[in-house]
FIKE-88478 format. One record per atom (N, C-alpha, C): residue number from 1; residue in three letters; chain; atom name; x, y, z. Coordinates in Angstrom, 2 decimals. Each point is the difference from the previous one (the first is absolute). Example, Ala and Ser with C-alpha at 12.3 -4.5 7.8 and 13.67 -1.06 7.14 Angstrom:
BEGIN
[site 1; 'ala'; 'A'; 'N'; [13.19; -5.69; 7.80]]
[site 1; 'ala'; 'A'; 'CA'; [-0.89; 1.19; 0.00]]
[site 1; 'ala'; 'A'; 'C'; [0.90; 1.20; 0.00]]
[site 2; 'ser'; 'A'; 'N'; [-0.35; 1.05; -0.72]]
[site 2; 'ser'; 'A'; 'CA'; [0.82; 1.19; 0.06]]
[site 2; 'ser'; 'A'; 'C'; [-0.77; 1.09; 0.73]]
This chain:
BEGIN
[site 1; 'unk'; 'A'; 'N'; [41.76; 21.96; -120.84]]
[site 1; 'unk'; 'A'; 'CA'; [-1.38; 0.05; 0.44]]
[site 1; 'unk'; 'A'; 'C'; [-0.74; 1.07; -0.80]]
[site 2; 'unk'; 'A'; 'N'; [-1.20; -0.28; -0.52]]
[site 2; 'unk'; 'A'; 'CA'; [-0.56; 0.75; -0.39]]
[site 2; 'unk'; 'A'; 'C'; [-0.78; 1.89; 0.55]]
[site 3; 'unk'; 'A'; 'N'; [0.32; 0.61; -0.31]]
[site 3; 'unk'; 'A'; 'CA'; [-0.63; 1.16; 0.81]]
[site 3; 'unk'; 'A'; 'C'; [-1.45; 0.60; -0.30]]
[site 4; 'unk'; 'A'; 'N'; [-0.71; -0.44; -1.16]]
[site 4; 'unk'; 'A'; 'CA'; [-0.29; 0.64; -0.72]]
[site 4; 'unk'; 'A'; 'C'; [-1.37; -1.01; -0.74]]
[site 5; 'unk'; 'A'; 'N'; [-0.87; -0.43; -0.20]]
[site 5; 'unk'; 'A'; 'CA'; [-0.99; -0.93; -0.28]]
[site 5; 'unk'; 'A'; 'C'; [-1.14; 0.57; -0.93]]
[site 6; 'unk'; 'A'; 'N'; [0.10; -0.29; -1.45]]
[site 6; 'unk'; 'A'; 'CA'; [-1.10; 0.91; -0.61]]
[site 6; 'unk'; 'A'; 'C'; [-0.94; -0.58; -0.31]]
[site 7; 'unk'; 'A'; 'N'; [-1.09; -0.54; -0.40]]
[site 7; 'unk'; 'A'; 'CA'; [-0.94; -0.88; -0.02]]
[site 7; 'unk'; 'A'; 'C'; [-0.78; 0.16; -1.68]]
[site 8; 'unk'; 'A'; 'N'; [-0.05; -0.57; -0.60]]
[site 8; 'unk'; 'A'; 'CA'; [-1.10; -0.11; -0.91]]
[site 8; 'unk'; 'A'; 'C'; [-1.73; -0.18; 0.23]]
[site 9; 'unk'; 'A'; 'N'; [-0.71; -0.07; -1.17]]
[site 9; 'unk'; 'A'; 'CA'; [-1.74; -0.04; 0.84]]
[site 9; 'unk'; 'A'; 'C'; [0.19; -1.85; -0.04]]
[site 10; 'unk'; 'A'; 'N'; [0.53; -0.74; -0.88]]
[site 10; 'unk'; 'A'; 'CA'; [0.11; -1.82; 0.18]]
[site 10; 'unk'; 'A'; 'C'; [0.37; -0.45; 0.87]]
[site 11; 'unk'; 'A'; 'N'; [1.10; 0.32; 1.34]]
[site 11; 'unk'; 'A'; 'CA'; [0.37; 0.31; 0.60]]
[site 11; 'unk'; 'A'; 'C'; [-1.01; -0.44; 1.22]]
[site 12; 'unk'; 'A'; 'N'; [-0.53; 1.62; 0.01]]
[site 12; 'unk'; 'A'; 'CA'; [-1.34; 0.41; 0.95]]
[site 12; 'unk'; 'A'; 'C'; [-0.73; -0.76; -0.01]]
[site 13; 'unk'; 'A'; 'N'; [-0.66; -0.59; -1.37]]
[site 13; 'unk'; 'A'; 'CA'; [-1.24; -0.59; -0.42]]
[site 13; 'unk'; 'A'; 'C'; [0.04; -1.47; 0.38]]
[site 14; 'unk'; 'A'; 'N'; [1.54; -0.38; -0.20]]
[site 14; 'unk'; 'A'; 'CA'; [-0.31; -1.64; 0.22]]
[site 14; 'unk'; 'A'; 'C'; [0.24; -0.23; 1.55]]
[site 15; 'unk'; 'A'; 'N'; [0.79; 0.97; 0.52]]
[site 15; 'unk'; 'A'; 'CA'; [-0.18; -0.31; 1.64]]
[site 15; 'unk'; 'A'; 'C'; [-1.64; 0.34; 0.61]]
[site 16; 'unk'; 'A'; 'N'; [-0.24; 0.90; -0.95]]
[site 16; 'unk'; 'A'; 'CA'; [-1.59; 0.19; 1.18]]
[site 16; 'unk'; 'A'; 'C'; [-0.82; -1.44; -0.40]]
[site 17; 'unk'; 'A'; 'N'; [0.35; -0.12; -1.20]]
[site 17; 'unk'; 'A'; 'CA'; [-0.60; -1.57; -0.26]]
[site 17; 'unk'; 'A'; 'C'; [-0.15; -0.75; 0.82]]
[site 18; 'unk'; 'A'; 'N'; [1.39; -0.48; 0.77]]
[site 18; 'unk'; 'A'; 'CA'; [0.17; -1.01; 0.96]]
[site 18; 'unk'; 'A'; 'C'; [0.16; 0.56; 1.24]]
[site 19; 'unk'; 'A'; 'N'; [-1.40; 1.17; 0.08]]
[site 19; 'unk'; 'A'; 'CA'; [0.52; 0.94; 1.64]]
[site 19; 'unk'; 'A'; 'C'; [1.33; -0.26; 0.55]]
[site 20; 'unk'; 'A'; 'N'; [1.26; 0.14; -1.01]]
[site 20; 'unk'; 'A'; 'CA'; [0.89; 0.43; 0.68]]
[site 20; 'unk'; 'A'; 'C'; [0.75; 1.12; -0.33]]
[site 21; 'unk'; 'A'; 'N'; [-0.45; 1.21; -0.01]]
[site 21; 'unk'; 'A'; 'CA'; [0.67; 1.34; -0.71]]
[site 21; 'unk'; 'A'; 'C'; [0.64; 0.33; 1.37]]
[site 22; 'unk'; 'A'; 'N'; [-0.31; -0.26; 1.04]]
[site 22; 'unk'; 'A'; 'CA'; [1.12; 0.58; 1.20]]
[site 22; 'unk'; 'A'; 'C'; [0.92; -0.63; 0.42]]
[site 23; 'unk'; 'A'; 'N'; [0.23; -1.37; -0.79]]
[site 23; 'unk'; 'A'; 'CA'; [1.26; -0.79; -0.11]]
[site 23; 'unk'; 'A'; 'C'; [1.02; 1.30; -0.75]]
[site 24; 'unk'; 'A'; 'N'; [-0.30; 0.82; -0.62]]
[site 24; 'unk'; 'A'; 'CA'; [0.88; 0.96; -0.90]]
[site 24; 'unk'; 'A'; 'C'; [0.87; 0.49; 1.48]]
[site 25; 'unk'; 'A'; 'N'; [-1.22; 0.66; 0.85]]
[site 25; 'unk'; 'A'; 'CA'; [0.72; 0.82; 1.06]]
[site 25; 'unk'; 'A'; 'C'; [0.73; -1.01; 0.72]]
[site 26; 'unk'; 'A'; 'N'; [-0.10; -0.74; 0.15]]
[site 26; 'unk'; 'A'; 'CA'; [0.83; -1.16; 1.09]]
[site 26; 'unk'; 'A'; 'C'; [1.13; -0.12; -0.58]]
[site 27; 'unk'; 'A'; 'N'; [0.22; -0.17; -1.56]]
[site 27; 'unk'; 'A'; 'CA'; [1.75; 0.00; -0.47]]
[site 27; 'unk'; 'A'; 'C'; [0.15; 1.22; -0.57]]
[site 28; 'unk'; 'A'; 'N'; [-0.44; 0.69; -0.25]]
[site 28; 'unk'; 'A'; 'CA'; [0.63; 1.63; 0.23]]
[site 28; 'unk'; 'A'; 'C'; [-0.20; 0.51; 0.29]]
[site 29; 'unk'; 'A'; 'N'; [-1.01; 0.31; 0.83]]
[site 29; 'unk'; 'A'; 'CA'; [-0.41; 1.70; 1.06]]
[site 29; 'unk'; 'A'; 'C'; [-0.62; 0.13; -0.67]]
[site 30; 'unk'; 'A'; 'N'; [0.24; 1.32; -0.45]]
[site 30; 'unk'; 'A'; 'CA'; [-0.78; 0.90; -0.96]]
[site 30; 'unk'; 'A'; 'C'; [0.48; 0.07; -1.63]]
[site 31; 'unk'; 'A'; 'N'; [-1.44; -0.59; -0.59]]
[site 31; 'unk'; 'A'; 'CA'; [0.27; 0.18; -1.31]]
[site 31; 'unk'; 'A'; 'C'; [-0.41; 1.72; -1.05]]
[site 32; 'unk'; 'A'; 'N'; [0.54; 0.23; -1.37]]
[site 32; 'unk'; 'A'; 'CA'; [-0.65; 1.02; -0.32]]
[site 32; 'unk'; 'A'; 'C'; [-0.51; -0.48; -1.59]]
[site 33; 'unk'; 'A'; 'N'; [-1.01; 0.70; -0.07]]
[site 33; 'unk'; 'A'; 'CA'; [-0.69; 0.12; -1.35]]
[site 33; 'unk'; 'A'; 'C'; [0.03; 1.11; -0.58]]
[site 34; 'unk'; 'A'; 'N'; [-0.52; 0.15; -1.02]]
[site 34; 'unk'; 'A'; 'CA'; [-0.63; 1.00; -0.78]]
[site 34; 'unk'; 'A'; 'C'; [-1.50; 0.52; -0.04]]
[site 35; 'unk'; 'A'; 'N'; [-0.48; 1.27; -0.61]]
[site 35; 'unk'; 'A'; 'CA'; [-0.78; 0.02; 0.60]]
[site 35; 'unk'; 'A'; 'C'; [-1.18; -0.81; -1.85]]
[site 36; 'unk'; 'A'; 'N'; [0.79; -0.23; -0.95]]
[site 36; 'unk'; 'A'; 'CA'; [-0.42; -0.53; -1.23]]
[site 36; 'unk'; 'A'; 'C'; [-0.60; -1.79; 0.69]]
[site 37; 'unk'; 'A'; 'N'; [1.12; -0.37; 0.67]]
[site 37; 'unk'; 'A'; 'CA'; [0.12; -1.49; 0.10]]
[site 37; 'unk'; 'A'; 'C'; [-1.38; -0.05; 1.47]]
[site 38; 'unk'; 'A'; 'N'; [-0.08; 1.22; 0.92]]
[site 38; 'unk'; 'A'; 'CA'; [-1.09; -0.24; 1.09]]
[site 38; 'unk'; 'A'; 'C'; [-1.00; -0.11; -1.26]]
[site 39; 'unk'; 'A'; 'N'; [-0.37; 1.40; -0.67]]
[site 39; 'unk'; 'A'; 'CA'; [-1.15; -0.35; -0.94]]
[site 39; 'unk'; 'A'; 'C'; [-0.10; -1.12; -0.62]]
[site 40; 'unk'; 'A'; 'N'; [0.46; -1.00; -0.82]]
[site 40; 'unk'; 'A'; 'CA'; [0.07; -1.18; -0.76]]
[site 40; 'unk'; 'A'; 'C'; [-0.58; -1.02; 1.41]]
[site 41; 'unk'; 'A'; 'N'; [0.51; 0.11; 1.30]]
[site 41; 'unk'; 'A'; 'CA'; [-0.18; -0.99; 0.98]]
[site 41; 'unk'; 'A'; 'C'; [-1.64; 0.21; 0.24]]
[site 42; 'unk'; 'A'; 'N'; [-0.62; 1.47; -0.03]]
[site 42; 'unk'; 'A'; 'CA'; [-1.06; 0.00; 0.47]]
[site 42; 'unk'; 'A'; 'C'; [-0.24; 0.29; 1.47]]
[site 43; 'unk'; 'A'; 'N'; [0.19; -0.66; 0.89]]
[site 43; 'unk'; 'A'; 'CA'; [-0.56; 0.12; 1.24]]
[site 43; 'unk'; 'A'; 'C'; [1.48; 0.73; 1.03]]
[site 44; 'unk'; 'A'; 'N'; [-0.64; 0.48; 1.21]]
[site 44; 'unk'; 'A'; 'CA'; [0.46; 0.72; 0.95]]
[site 44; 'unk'; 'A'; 'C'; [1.08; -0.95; 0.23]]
[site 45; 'unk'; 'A'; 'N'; [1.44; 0.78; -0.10]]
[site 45; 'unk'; 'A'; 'CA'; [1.20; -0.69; 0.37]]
[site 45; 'unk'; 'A'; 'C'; [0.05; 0.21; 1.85]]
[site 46; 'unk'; 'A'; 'N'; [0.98; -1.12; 0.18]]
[site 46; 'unk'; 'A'; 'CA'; [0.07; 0.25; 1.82]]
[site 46; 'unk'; 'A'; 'C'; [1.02; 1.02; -0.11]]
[site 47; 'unk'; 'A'; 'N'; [0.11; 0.58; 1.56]]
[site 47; 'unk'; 'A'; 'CA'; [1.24; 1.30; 0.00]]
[site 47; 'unk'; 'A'; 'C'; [0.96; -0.31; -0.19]]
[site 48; 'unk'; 'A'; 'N'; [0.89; -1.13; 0.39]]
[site 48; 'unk'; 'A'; 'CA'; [1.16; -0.28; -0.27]]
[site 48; 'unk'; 'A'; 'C'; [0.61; -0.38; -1.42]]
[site 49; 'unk'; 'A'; 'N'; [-1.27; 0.25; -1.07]]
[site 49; 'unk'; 'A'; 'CA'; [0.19; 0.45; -1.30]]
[site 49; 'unk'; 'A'; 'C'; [0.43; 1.06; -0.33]]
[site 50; 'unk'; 'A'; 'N'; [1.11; 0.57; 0.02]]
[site 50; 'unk'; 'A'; 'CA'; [0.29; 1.56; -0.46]]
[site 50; 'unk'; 'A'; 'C'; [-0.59; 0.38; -1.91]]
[site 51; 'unk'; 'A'; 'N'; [-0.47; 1.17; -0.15]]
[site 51; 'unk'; 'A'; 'CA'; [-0.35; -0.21; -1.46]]
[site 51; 'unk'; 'A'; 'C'; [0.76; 1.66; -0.31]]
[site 52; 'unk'; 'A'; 'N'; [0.73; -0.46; -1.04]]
[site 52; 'unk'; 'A'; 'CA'; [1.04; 1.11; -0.32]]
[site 52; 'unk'; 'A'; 'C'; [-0.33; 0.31; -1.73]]
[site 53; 'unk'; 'A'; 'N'; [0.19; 0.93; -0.29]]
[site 53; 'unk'; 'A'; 'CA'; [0.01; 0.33; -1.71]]
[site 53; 'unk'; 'A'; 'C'; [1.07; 0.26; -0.04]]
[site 54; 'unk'; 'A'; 'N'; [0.32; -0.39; -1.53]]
[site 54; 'unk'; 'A'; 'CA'; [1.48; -0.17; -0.77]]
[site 54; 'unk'; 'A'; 'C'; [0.21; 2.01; -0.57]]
[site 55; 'unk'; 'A'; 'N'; [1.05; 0.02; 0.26]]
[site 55; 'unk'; 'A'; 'CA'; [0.36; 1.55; -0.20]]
[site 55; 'unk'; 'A'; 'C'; [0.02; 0.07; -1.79]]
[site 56; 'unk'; 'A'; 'N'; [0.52; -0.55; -0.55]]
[site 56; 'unk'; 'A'; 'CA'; [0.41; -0.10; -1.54]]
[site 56; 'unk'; 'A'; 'C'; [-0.51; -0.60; -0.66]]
[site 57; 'unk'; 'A'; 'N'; [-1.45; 0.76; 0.07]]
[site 57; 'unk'; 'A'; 'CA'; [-0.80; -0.41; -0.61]]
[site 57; 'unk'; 'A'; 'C'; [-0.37; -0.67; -1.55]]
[site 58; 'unk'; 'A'; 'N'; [1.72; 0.89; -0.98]]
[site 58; 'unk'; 'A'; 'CA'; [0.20; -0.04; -1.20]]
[site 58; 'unk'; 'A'; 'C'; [0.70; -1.26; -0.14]]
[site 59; 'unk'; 'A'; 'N'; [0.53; -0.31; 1.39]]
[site 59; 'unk'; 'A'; 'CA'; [0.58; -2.20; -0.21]]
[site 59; 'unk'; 'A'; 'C'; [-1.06; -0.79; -0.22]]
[site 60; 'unk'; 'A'; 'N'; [-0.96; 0.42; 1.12]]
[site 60; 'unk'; 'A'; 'CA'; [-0.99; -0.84; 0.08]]
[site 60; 'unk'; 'A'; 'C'; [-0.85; -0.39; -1.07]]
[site 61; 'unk'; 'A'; 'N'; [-0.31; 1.40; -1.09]]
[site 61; 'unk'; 'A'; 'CA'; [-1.08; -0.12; -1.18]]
[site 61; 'unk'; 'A'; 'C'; [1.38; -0.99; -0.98]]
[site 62; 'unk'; 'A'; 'N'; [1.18; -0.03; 0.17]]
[site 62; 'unk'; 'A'; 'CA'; [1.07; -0.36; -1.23]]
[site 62; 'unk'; 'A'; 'C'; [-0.72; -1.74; 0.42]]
[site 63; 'unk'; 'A'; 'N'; [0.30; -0.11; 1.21]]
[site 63; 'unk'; 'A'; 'CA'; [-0.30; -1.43; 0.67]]
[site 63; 'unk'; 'A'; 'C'; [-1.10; -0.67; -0.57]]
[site 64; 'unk'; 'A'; 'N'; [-1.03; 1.11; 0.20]]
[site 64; 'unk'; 'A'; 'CA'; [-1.71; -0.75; -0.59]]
[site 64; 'unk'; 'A'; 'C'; [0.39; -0.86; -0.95]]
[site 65; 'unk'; 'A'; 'N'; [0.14; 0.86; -0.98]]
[site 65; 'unk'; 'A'; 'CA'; [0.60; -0.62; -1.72]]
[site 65; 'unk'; 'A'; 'C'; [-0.27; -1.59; 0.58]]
[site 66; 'unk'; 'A'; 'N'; [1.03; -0.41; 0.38]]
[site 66; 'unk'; 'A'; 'CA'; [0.45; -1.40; 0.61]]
[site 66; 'unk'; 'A'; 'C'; [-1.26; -1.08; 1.03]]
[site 67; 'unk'; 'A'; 'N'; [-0.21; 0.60; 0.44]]
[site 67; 'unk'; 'A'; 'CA'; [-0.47; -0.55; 1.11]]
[site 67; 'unk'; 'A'; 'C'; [-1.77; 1.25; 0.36]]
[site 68; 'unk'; 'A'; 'N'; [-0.68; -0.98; 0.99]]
[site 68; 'unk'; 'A'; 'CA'; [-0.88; 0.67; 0.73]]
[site 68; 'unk'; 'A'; 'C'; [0.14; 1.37; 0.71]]
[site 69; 'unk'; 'A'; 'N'; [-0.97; 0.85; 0.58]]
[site 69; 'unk'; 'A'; 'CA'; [0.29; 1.24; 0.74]]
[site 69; 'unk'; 'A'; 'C'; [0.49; -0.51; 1.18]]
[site 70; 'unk'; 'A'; 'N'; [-0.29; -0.89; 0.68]]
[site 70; 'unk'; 'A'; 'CA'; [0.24; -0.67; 1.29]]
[site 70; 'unk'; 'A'; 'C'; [1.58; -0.42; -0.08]]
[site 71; 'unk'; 'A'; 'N'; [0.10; -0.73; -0.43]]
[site 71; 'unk'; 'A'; 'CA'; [1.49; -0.56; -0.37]]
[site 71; 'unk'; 'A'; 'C'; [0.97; 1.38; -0.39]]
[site 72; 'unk'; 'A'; 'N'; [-0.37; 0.56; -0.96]]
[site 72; 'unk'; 'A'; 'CA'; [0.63; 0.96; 0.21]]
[site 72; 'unk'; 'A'; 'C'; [0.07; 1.21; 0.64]]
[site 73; 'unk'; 'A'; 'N'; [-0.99; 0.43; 0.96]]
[site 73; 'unk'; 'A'; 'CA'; [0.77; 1.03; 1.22]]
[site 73; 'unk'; 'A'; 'C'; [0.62; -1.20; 1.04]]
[site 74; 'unk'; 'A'; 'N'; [0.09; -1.14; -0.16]]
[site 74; 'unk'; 'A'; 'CA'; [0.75; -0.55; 1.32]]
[site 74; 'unk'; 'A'; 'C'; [0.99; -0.14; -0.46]]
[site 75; 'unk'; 'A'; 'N'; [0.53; -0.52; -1.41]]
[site 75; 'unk'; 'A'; 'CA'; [1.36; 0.67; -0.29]]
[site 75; 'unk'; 'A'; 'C'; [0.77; 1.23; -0.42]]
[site 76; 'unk'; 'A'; 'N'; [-1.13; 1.21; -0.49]]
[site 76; 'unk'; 'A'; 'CA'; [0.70; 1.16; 0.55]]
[site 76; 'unk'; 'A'; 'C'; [0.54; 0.42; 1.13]]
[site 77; 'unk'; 'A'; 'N'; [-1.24; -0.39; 1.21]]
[site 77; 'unk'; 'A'; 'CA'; [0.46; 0.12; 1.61]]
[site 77; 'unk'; 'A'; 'C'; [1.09; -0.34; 0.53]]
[site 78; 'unk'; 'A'; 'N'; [0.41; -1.36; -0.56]]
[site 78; 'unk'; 'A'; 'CA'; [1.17; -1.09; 0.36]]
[site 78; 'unk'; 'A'; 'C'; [1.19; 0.90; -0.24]]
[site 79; 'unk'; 'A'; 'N'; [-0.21; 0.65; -1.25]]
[site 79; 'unk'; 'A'; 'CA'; [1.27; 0.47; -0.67]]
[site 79; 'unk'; 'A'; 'C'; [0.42; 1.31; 0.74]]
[site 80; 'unk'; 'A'; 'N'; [-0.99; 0.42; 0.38]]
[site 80; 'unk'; 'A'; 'CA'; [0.24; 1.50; 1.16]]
[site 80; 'unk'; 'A'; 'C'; [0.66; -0.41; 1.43]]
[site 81; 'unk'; 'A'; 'N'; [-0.10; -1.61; 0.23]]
[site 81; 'unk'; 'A'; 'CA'; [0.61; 0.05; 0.97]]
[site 81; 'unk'; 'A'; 'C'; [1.30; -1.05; -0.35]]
[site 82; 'unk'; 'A'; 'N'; [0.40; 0.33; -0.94]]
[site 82; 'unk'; 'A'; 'CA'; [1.60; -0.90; 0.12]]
[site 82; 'unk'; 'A'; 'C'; [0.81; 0.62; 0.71]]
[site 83; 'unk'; 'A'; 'N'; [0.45; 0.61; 0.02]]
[site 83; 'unk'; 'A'; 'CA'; [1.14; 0.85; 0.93]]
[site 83; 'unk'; 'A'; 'C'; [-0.54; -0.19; 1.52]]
[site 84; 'unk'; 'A'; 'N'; [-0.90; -1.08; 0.71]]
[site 84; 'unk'; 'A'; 'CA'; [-0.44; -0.17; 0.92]]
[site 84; 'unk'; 'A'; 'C'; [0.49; -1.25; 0.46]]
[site 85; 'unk'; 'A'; 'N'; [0.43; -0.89; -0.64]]
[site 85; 'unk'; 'A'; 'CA'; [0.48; -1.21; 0.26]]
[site 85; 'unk'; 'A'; 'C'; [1.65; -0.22; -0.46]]
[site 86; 'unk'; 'A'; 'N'; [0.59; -0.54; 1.33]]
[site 86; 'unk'; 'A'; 'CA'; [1.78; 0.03; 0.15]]
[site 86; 'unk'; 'A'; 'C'; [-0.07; -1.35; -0.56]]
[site 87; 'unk'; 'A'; 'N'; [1.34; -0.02; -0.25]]
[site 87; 'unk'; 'A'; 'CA'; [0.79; -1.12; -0.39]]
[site 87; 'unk'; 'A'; 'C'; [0.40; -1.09; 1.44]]
């Protein structure tokens, strides 16, 4: 089972599309973001959005390279919490 739910802003964006972004909370509780990926979303997240910043910060800029700012603090974040999920 998952413990742990990180969200991207595409994510966010295509559920508010189809007013269903609180389908998120119904199959996982509480999700978390970033606070890069709230900005990219724009508008006031609900509470059961947790919005967390990525500690290593020096992964995250390696990440950019690759990918968006968004995309990449949600996989810096991800990576801070491996040791969070059992086998």
């Amino acid at each position: 089972m998952l413990k742990i739910v990180i969200s991207d802003t595409s994510t966010l964006i295509l559920f508010q599309k189809i007013e269903q972004l609180d389908l998120l909370e119904k199959l996982y509780g509480k999700v978390i973001t970033t606070p890069e990926i709230a900005d990219e979303y724009g508008e006031k997240l609900p509470d059961w959005i947790g919005i967390e910043s990525v500690s290593d910060k020096k992964y995250q800029e390696f990440i950019e390279t690759q990918v968006d700012i968004g995309e990449a603090s949600a996989i810096a974040l991800a990576k801070e919490y491996k040791d969070v999920f059992e086998p």
